[in-house]
C-alpha positions in Angstrom: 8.6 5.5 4.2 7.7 2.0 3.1 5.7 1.7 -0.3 1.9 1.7 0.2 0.2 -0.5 -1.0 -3.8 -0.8 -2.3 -4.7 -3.0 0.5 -2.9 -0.1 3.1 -5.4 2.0 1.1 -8.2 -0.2 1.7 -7.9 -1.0 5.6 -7.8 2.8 5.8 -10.4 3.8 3.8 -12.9 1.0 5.5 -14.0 3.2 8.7 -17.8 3.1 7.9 -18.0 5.9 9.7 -16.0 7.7 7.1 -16.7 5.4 3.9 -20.3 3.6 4.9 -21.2 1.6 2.3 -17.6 1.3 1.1 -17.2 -3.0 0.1 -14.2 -4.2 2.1 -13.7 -6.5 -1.0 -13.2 -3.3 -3.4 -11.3 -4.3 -6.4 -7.9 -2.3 -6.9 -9.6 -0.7 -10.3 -12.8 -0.7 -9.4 -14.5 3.1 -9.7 -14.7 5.3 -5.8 -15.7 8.9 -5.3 -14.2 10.3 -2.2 -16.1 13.0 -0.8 -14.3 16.1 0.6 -14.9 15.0 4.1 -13.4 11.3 3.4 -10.6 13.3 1.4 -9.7 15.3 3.9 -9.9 12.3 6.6 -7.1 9.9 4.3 -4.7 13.1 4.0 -5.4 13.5 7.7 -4.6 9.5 8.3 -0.8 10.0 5.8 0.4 12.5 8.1 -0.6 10.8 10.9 1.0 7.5 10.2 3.3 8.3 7.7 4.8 11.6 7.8 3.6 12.0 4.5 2.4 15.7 3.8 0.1 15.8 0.8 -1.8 18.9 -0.9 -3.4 17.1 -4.0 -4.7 20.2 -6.7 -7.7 20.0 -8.3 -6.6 18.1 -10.9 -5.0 15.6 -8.4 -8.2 15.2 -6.9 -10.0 14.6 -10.0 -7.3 11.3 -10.7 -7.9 9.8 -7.1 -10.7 7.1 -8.8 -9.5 4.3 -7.6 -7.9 2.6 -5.1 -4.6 1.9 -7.6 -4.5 5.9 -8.6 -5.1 6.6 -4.8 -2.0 4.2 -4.1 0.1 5.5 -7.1 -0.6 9.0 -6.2 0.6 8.9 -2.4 3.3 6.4 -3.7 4.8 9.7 -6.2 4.1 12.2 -3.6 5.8 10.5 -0.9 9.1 9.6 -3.1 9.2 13.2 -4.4 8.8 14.8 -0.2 11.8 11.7 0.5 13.5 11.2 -2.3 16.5 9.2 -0.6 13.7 6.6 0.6 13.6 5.7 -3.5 15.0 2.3 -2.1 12.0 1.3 -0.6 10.2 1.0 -3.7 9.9 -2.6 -4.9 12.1 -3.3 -8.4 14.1 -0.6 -8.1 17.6 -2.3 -8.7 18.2 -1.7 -4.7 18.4 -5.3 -3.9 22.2 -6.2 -3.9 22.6 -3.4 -1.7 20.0 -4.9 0.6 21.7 -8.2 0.5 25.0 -6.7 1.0 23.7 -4.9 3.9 23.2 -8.3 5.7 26.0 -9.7 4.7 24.6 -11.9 2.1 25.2 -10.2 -0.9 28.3 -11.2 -3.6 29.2 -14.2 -1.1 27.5 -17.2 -3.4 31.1 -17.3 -5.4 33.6 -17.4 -2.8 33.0 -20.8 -1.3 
């Protein structure tokens, strides 16, 4: 699964029939309370799209403030259900072995 991203987060979470009143502009840190019903709805929307499984305990739920810890969350949870995905993840030392992959990589010295 690709790495989500905040603005994934946002495009999904601005159904106004789900969010109304939900700014399409909303800042990454800026504070959000999901109801149970829009809770329910995204965790609905990660299988959906993404294969991605979630079952976020009460403590979890109290962390999802934001559209960042939202994003972070489903970021962790989705490495730890795939954990040979970990090179999707941006920065993770992965990208000679992308390079490689199309041919690219280690080539720059030999001409």
């Amino acid at each position: 699964m690709p790495l989500l991203t905040t603005e994934t987060i946002r495009d999904l979470l601005s159904d106004p029939k789900i969010f109304p009143g939900l700014p399409t502009d909303l800042d990454e840190d800026a504070e959000l309370v999901l109801d149970s019903l829009g809770l329910i709805w995204l965790l609905h929307e990660m299988e959906e799209r993404y294969a991605l499984i979630v079952e976020p305990t009460d403590a979890d739920i109290a962390g999802l403030t934001s559209l960042r810890r939202i994003t972070d969350y489903l970021n962790t949870a989705a490495r730890a259900q795939n954990p040979e995905s970990q090179h999707d993840r941006a920065g993770d030392g992965d990208e000679n072995r992308a390079g490689d992959e199309d041919g690219i990589g280690g080539r720059g010295d030999e001409r």
